[in-house]
py3Dmol code that shows the C-alpha trace and the ligand (Angstrom):
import py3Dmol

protein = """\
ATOM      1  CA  UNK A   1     114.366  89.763  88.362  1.00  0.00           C
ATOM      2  CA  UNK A   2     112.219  90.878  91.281  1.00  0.00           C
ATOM      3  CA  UNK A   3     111.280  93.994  90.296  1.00  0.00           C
ATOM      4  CA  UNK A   4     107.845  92.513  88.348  1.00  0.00           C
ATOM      5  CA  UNK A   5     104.979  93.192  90.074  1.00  0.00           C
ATOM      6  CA  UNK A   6     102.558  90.169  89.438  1.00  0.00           C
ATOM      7  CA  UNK A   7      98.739  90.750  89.865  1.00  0.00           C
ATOM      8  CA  UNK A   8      96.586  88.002  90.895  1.00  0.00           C
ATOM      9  CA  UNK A   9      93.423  87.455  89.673  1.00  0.00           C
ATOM     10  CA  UNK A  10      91.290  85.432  92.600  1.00  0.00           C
ATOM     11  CA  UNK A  11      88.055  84.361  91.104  1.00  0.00           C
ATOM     12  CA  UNK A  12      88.270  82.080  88.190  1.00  0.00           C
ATOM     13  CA  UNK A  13      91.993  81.777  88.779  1.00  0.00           C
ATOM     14  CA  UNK A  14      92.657  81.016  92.616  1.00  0.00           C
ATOM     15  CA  UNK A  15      89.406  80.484  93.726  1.00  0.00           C
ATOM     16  CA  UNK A  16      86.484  78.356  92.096  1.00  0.00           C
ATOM     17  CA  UNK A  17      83.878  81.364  92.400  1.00  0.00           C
ATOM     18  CA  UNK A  18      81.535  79.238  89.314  1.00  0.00           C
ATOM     19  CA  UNK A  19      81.689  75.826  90.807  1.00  0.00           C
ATOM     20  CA  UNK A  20      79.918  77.571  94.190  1.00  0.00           C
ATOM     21  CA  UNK A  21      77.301  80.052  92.354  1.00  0.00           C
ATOM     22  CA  UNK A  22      76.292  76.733  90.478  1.00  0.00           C
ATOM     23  CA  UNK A  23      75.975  74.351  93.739  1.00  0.00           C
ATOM     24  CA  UNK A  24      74.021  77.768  95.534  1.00  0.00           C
ATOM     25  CA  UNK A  25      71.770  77.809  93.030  1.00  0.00           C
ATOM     26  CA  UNK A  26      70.713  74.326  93.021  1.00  0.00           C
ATOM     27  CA  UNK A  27      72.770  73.307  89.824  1.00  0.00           C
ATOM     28  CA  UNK A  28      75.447  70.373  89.857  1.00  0.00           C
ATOM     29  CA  UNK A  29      78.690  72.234  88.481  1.00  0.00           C
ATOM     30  CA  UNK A  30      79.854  68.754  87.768  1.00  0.00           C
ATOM     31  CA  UNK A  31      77.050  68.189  85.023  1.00  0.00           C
ATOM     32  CA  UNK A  32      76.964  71.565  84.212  1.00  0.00           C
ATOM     33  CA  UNK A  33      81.056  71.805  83.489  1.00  0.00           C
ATOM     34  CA  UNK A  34      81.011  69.070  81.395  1.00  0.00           C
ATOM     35  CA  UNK A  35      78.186  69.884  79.094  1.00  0.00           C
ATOM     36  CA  UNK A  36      79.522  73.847  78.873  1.00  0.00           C
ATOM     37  CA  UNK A  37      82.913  72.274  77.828  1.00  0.00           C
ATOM     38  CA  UNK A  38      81.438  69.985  75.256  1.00  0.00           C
ATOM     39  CA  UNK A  39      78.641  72.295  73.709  1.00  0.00           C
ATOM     40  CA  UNK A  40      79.883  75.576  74.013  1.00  0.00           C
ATOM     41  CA  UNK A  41      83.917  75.585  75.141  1.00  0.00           C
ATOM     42  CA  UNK A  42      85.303  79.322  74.828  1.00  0.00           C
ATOM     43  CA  UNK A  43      81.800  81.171  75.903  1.00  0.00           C
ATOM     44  CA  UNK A  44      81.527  83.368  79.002  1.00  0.00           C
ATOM     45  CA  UNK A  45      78.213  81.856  79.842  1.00  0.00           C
ATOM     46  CA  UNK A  46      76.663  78.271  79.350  1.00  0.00           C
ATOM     47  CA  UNK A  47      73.345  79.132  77.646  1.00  0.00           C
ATOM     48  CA  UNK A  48      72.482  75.754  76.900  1.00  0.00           C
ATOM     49  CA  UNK A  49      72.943  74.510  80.534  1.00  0.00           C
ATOM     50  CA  UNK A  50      71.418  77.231  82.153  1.00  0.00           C
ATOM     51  CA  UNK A  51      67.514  78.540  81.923  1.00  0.00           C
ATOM     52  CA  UNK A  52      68.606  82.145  83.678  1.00  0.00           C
ATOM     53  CA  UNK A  53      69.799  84.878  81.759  1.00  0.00           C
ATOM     54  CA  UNK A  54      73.435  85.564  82.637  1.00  0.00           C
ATOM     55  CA  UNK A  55      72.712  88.781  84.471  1.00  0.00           C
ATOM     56  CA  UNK A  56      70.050  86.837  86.786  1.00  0.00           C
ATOM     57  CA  UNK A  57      72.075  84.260  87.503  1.00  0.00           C
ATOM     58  CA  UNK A  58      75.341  86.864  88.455  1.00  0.00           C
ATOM     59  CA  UNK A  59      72.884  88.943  90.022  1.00  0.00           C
ATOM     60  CA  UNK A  60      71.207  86.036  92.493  1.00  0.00           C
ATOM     61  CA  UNK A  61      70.706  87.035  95.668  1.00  0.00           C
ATOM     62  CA  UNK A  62      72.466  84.031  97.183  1.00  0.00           C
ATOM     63  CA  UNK A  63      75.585  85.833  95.847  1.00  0.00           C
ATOM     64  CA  UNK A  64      75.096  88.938  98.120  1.00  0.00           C
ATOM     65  CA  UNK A  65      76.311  87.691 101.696  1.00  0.00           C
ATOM     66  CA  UNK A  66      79.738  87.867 102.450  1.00  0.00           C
ATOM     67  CA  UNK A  67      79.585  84.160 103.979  1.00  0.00           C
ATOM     68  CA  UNK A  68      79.223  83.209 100.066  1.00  0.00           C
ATOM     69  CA  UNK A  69      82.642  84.883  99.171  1.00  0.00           C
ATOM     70  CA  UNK A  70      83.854  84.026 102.635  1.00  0.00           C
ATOM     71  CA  UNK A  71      83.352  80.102 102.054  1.00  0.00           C
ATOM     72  CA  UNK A  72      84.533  79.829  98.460  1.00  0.00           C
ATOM     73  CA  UNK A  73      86.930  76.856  97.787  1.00  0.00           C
ATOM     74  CA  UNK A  74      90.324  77.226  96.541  1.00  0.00           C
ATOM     75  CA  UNK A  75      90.991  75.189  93.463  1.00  0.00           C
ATOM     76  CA  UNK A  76      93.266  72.506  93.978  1.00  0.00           C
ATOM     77  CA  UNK A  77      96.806  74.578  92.601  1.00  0.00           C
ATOM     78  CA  UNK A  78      96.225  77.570  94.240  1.00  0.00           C
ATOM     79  CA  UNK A  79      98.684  77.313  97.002  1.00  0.00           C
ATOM     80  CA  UNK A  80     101.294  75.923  94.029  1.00  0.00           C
ATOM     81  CA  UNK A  81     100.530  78.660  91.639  1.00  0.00           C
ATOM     82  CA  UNK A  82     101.109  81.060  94.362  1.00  0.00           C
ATOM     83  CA  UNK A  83     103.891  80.125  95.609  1.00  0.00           C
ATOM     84  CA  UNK A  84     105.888  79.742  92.242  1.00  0.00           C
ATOM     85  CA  UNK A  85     104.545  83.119  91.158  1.00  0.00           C
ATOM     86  CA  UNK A  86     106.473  84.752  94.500  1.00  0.00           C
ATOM     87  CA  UNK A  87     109.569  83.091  93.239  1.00  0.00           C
ATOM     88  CA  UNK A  88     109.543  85.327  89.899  1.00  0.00           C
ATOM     89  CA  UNK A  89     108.282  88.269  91.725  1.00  0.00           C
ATOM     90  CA  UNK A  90     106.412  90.469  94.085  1.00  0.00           C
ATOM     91  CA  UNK A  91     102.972  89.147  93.995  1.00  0.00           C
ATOM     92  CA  UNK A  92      99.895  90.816  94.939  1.00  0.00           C
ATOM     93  CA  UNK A  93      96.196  89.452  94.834  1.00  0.00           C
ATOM     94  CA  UNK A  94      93.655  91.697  92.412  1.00  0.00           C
ATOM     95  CA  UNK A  95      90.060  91.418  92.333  1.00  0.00           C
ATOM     96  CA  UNK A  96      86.794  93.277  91.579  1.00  0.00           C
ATOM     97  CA  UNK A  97      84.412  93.470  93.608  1.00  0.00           C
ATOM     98  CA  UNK A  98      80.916  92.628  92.571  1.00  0.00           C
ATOM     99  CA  UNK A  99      78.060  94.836  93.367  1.00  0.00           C
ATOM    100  CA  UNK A 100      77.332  93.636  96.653  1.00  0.00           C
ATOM    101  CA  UNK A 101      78.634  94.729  99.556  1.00  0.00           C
ATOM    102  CA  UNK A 102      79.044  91.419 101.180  1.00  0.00           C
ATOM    103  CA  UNK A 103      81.397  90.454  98.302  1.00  0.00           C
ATOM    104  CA  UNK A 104      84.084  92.786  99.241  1.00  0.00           C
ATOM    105  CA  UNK A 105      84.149  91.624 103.182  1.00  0.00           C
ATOM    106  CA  UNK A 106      83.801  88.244 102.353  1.00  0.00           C
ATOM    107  CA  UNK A 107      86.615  88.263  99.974  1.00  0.00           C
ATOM    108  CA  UNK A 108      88.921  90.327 102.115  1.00  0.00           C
ATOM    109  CA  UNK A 109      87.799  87.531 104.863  1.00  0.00           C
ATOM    110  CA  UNK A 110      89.056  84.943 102.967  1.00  0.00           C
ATOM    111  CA  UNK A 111      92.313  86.118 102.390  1.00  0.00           C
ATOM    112  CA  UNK A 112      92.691  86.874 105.794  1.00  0.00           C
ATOM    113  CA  UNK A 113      91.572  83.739 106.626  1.00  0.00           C
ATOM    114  CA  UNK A 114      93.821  82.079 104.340  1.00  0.00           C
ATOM    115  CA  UNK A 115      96.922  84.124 105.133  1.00  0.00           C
ATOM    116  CA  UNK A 116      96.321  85.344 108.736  1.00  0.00           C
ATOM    117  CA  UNK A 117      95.169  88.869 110.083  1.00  0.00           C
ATOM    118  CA  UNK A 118      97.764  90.783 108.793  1.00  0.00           C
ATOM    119  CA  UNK A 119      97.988  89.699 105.318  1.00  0.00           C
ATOM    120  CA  UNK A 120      97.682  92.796 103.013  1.00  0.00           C
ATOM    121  CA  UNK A 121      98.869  92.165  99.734  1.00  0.00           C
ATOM    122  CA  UNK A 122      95.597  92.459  98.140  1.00  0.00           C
ATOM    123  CA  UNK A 123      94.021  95.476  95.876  1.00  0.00           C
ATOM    124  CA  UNK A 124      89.998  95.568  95.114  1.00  0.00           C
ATOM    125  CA  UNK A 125      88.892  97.260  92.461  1.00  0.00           C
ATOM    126  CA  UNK A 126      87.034  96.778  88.830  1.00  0.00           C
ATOM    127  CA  UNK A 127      89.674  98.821  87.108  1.00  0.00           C
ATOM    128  CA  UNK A 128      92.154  96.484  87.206  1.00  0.00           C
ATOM    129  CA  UNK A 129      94.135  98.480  83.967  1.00  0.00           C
ATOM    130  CA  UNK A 130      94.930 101.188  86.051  1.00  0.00           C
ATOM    131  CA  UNK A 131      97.673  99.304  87.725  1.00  0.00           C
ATOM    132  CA  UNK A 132      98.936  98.258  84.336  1.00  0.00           C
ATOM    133  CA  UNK A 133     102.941  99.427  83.704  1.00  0.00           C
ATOM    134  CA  UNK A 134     105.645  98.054  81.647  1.00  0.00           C
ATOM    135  CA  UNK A 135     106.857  96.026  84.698  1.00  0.00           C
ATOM    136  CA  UNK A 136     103.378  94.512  85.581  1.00  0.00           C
ATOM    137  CA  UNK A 137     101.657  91.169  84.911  1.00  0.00           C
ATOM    138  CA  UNK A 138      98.513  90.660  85.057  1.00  0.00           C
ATOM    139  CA  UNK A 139      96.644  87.293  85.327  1.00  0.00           C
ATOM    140  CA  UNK A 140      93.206  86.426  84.719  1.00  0.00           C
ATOM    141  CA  UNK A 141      90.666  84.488  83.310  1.00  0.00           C
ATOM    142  CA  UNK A 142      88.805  86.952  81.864  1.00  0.00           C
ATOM    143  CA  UNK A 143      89.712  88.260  78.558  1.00  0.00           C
ATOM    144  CA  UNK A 144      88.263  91.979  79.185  1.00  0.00           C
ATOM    145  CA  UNK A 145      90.577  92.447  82.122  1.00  0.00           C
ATOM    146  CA  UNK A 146      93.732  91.274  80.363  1.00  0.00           C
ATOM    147  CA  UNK A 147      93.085  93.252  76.939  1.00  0.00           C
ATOM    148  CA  UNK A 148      92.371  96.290  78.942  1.00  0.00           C
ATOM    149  CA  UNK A 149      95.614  95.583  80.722  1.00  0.00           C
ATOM    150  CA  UNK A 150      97.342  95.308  77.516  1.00  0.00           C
ATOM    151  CA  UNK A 151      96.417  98.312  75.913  1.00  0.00           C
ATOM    152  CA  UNK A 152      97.759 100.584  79.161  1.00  0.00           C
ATOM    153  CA  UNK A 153     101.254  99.282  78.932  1.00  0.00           C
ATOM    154  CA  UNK A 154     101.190  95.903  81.138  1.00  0.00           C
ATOM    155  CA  UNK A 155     101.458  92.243  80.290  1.00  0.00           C
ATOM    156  CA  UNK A 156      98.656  89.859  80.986  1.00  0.00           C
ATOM    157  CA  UNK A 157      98.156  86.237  80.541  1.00  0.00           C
ATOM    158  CA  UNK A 158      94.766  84.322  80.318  1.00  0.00           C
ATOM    159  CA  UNK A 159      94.177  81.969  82.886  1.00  0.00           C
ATOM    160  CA  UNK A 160      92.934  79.001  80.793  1.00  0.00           C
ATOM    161  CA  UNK A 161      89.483  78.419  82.103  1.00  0.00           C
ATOM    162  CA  UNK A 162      86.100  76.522  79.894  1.00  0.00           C
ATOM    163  CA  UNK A 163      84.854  80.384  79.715  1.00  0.00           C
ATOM    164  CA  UNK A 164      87.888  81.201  77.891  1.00  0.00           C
ATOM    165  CA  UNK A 165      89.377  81.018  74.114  1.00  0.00           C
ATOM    166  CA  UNK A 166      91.829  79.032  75.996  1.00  0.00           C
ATOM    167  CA  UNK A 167      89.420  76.357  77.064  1.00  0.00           C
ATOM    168  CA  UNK A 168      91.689  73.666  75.113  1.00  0.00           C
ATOM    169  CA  UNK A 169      94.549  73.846  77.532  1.00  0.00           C
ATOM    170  CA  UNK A 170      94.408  71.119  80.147  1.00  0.00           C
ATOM    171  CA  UNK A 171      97.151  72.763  82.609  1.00  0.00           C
ATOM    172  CA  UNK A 172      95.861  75.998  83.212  1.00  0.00           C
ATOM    173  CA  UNK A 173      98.995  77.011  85.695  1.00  0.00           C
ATOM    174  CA  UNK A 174     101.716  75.390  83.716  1.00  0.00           C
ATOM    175  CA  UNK A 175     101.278  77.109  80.740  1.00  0.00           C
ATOM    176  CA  UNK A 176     100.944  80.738  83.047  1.00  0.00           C
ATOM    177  CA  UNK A 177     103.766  79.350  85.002  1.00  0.00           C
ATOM    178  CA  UNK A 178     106.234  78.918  81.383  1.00  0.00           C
ATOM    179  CA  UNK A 179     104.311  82.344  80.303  1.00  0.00           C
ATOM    180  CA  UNK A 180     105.711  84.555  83.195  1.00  0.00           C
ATOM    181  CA  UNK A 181     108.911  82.476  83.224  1.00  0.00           C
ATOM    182  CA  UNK A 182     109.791  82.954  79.650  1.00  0.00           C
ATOM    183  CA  UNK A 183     109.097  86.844  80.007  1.00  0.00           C
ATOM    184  CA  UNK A 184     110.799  87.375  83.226  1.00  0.00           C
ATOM    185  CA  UNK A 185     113.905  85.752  81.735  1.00  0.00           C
ATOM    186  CA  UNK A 186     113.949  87.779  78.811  1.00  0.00           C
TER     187      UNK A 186
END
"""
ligand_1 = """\
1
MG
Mg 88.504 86.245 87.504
"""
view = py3Dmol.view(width=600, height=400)
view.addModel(protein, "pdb")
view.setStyle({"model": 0}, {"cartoon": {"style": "trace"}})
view.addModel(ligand_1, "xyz")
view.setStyle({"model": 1}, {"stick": {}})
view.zoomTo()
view.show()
């Protein structure tokens, strides 16, 4: 039973990466959230809510620093999810890195900062299907990642996030949590 390795998507799934890039560029994500879930539930970006282009607003120079990344808030079930994830399995924190520098300090300062200095179960990269095997689960929120990781021989799960064709589900980490559970116990 705890020979899955389970890969853990940060942004999106631990850590509420949109609800800062909103407040940092002068948008309330309160407003904002609600409108993208009632005009436009399931798409990556809310068009209708926001005046920048997707790439513009990803590519905002507020999102360079590493204080940004470093200062992100956990959502509220992180520290559940996690910890009921290590009870199916060796668990093990994957992200990609944006383009900026900063990003990658200031997200491996945050886990440090989370789990103290020598914390180390984390892997950075973009090519997140690489570490896809018939004994690994991946999951994320973003539906690129987890087809990719499907198609090289690994499980994923969507997190259910507004950005999401799972948009509909109200408990995001209950329905990963019976997801992973029902697969484990195979
Ligand atoms: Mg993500």
């Amino acid at each position: 039973m705890k020979n899955y390795e389970i890969y853990l998507d940060l942004d999106g799934v631990c850590i509420d990466f949109m609800a800062s890039a909103l407040e940092i560029q002068g948008y309330d994500p309160k407003t904002i959230f609600s409108k993208w879930k009632t005009t436009q539930p399931g798409e990556l970006f809310p068009t209708l809510s926001i005046e920048k282009k997707p790439i513009e607003f990803f590519t905002d120079k507020a999102l360079e620093t590493e204080n940004f990344w470093r200062e992100l808030k956990a959502y509220k079930w992180f520290s559940y999810l996690y910890t009921e994830l290590k009870s199916f399995g060796n668990v093990m924190f994957l992200s990609a890195p944006s383009g900026a520098p900063g990003c990658l300090s200031g997200k491996h300062h945050w886990l440090k900062d989370y789990f103290g200095a020598s914390f180390s179960e984390y892997i950075f990269t973009k090519h997140k299907d690489r570490l896809a095997h018939e004994k690994a689960i991946l999951i994320d929120d973003m539906a690129f990642n987890v087809s990719a990781f499907e198609s090289r021989g690994g499980t994923a799960f969507l997190f259910p996030r507004v950005w999401n064709e799972l948009h509909a589900i109200y408990e995001p980490t209950e329905y990963v949590l019976s997801n992973v559970k029902r697969l484990i116990n195979e």
